[in-house]
N, C-alpha and C positions, 0 to 999 in steps of 0.2 A: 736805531732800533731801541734803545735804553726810551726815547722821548714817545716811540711808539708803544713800548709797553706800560707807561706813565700811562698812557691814555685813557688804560684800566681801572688805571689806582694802584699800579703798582710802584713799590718804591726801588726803581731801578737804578742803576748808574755803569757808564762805562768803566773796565777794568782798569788799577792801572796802570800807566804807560811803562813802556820798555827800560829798563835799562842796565845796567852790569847785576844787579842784586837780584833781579829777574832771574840771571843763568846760574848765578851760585844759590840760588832758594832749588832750585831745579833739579842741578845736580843732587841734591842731598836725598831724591825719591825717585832718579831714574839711571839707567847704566852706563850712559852714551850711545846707546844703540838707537835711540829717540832720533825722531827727524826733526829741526832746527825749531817749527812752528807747534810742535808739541812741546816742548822745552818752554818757549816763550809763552803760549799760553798759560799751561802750567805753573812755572814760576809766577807769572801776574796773578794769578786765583788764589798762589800759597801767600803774596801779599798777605789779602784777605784775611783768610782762613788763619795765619800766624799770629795776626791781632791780638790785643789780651781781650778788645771787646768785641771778638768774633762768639756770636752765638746760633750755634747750626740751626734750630730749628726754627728762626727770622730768617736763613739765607738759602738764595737758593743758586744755582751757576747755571744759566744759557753757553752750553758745548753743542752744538748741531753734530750728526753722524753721516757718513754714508756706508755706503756697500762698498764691497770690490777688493782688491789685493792691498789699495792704497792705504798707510798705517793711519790716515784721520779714521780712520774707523778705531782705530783705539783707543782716541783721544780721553773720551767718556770714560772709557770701562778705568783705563789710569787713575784718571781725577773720582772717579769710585772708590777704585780700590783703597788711594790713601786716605781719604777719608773716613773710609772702615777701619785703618789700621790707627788714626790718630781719634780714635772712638766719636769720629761726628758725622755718625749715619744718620743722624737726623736733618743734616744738610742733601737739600735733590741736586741733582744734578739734571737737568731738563735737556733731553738731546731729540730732537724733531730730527729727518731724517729723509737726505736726498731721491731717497727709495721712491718714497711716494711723493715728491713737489712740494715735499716740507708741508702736507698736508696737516700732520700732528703737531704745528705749533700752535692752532690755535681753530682743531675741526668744528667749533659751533661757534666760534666769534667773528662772524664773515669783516665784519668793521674791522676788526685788529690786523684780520692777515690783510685787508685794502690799506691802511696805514701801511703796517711794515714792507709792504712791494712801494707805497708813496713815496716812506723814508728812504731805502735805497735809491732809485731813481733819481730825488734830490740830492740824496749824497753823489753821486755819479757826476749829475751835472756841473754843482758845486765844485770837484774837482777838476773837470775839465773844463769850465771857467780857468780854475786858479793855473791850472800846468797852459795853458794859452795866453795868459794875459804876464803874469811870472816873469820871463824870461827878458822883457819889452820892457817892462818898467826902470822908471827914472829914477823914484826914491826907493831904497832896497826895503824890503818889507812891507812898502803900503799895499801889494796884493795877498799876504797871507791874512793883513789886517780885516781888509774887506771879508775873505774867506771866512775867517773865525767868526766876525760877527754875523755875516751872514747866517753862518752852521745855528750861531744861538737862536735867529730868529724864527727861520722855518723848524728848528726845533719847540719852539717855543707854540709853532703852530700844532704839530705832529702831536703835543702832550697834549692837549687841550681837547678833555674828553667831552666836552658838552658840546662841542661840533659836530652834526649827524656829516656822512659821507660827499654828501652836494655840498656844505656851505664848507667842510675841510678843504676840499678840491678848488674850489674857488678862492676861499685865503691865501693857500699854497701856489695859486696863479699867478695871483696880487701881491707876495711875496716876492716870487721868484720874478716878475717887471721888476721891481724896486731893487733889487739885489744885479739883475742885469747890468741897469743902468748906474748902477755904485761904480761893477766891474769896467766900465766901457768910459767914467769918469776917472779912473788911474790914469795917471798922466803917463805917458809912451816917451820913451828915447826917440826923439827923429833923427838922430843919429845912426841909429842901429839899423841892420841889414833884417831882412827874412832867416832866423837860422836854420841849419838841415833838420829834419822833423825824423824822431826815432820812438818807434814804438813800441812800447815794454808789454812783454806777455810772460808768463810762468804760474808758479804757485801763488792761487789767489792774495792769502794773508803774507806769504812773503815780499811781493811786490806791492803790497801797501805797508807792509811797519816799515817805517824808515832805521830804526833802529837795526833791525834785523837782517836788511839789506845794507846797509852803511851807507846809508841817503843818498842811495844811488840813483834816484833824480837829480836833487843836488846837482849830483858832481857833476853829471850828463851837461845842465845847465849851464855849469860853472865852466865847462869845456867848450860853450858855443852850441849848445845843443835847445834843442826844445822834446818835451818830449809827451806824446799821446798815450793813456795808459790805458790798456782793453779795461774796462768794465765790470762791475758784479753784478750788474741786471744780465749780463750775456749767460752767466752762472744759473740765475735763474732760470730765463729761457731753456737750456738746455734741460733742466731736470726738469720742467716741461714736456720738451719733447719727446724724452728718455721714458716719462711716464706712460706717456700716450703711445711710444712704441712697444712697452711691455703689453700693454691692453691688450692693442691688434696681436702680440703674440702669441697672447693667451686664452685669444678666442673672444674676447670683451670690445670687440669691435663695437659692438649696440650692445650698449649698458647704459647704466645711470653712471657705473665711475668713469664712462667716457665721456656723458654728456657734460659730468660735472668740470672735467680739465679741460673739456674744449672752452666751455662757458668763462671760466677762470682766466684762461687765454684769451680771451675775447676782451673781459673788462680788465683786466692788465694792458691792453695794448689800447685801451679807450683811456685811462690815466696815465699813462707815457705820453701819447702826443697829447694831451693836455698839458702834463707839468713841461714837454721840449718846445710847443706851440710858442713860446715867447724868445726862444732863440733861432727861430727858421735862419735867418739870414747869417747871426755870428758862428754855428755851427753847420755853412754851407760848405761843403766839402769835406766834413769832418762825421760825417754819421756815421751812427755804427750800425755794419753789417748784421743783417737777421740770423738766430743762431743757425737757420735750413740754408742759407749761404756759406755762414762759415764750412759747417759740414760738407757741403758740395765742394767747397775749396779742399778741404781736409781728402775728399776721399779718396784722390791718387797715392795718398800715404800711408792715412791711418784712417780708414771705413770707420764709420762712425758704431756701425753695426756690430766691429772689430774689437776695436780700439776703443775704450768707453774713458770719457772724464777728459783734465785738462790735457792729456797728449793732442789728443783730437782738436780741443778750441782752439789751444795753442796753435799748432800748425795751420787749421785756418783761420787762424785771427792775425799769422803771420802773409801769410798770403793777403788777407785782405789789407790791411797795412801796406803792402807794394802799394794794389792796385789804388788806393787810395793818395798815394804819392810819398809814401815814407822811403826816408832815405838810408834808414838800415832799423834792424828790430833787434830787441834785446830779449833775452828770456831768463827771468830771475827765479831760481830752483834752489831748495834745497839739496843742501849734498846727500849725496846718494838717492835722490827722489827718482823715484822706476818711472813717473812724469817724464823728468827732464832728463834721463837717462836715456828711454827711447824716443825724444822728439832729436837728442844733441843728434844721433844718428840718422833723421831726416833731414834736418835741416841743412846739410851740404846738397841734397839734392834738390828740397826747394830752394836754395839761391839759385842753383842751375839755374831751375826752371822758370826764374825771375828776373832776369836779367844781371844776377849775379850782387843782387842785394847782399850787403853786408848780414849777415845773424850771425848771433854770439849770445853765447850760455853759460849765465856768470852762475856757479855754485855758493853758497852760503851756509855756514856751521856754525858759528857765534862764535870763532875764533878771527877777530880783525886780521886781513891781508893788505897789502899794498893796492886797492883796487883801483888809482889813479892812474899807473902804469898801464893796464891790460884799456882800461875806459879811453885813454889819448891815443895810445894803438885802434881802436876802433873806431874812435870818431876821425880821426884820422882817413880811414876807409871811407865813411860816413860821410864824410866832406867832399872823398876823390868821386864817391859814386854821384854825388847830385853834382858836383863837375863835368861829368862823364852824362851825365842825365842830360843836364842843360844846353849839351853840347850836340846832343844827339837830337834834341828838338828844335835849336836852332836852324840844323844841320836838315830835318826832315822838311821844316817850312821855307825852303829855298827851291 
């Protein structure tokens, strides 16, 4: 996103990274009443802003908003407030907003918002690249190597604002071959077995900072595990969807703001299988479900109609995960998140209804736990279910 907003001119850069001085800059402007990823973010922006050469009216912060009971709808008005109270209201705070399909990031720069849907996508890919190939390697770390440089280079495409939208799309193709075949060049254990495949769903930015989860890939890994991580294009899609169902429900069936998200929808899924076109065959069996699937999976539980945001993807993104061959799911939540507080109390029934799939709802506060104990108790399961799998498919082709 940082290299997609370069594209403009502008002088972006990623926050940064996580780590203890993060939760102590944090505490010092919020109660603990904060959910773990307001905390983190926060702290990474007071970074910034604490500088002696922070000057508000050069900076500005990219916070996205949504709607709903969910506290990220606070996130913003926070990083406002203290800003006003440490006197640099001259610093924006820029918050586009799941409301309308994140139209307000960029409503008359059509190029900008086709870059940032690019840039995710590649980032998506990139890491499922890296969490598939990861776990298999011979020298430790030659797969995050590849990763990182990878990230520089299709960033390096994504900034490069003198590229009109066809010849972007095209580098970013020719990129992503060359980065394929990097990946598919790390040398493989033939040693090593298939391990069980576990697929992690929860709160967006919590199941990606490794920090804030306690690299709970990692350990997944480090335990025999491999592990599939849902998506932040599925995130998209669905505000998407969510838009175009407010439409119809507000009588804007035939409009122009419907012609324009169906349209939107259309050439996002023509640059998706563009930039996935070069891994058909290493992502066979691994695609991911459309979000009008997940939802149908979803809606024995949580109606989509009902139940709005990650409870919903979650549950079907767990579901699709079975049916895709995962041999147990994880769901990475902040504590007390009303998320993962009403999906923890579905998911005994979706294992029911799955053949009794391991799911497990790890909680997260920024106070470190033992998470290695609760992780080997699961994979543990995790191992007995794709035993119990194996057994039952050999068992059927007889």
């Amino acid at each position: 996103m940082a290299a997609a907003l370069r594209s403009l001119g502008i002088d972006a850069e990623v926050s940064p990274l996580s780590d203890d001085r993060t939760l102590s800059l944090a505490a010092r402007f919020t109660s603990g009443e904060e959910c773990l990823p307001q905390r983190v973010t926060l702290g990474n922006f007071l970074k910034i802003i604490l500088r002696d050469d922070f000057e508000p009216s050069k900076n500005a912060f990219l916070l996205p908003t949504s709607s709903g009971p969910c506290r990220f709808g606070q996130y913003a008005p926070l990083l406002g407030k203290i800003l006003r109270d440490l006197n640099y209201e001259e610093a924006m705070v820029f918050s586009p907003t799941s409301s309308d399909g994140y139209e307000g990031i960029a409503s008359r720069v059509i190029r900008f918002k086709r870059t940032a849907w690019r840039a995710v996508v590649v980032s998506d890919i990139l890491r499922k690249l890296l969490l598939m190939i990861r776990p298999y390697e011979k020298v430790a770390g030659k797969a995050d190597r590849v990763h990182d440089e990878s990230l520089e280079e299709v960033c390096d495409v994504l900034a490069d604002g003198s590229l009109n939208s066809r010849v972007q799309l095209r580098r970013l193709v020719e990129s992503l071959e060359g980065i394929r075949d990097r990946f598919l060049r790390v040398v493989m254990d033939e040693e090593m077995k298939s391990r069980p495949l576990v697929g992690i769903v929860g709160e967006i930015f919590l199941r990606l900072n490794s920090f804030s989860n306690q690299s709970i890939v990692r350990r997944i890994e480090a335990l025999g595990g491999e592990v599939w991580m849902a998506d932040i294009a599925e995130w998209v899609w669905y505000t998407n969807w969510e838009q175009e169902r407010k439409l119809r429900e507000t009588g804007k069936r035939a409009s122009f703001s419907m012609v324009g998200a169906k349209l939107r929808r259309w050439i996002q899924g023509w640059d998706e299988r563009a930039l996935l076109a070069p891994f058909g065959k290493i992502f066979d069996g691994r695609e991911e479900a459309c979000v009008e699937t997940l939802l149908a999976h979803s809606s024995p539980y949580l109606p989509a109609h009902m139940a709005l945001g990650e409870m919903t993807l979650n549950t079907g993104k767990a579901v699709a995960f079975y049916r895709a061959g995962c041999d147990g799911v994880v769901d990475v939540s902040p504590f007390t998140c009303m998320n993962g507080i009403v999906t923890e109390v579905i998911y005994p029934k979706v294992s029911r209804d799955h053949d009794d799939i391991p799911i497990r709802i790890f909680y997260f506060d920024g106070v470190p736990f033992d998470l290695d104990d609760d992780l080997e108790i699961f994979m543990d399961q995790v191992k007995a279910y794709g035993k119990r799998k194996q057994e039952k498919s050999i068992s059927s082709r007889r």
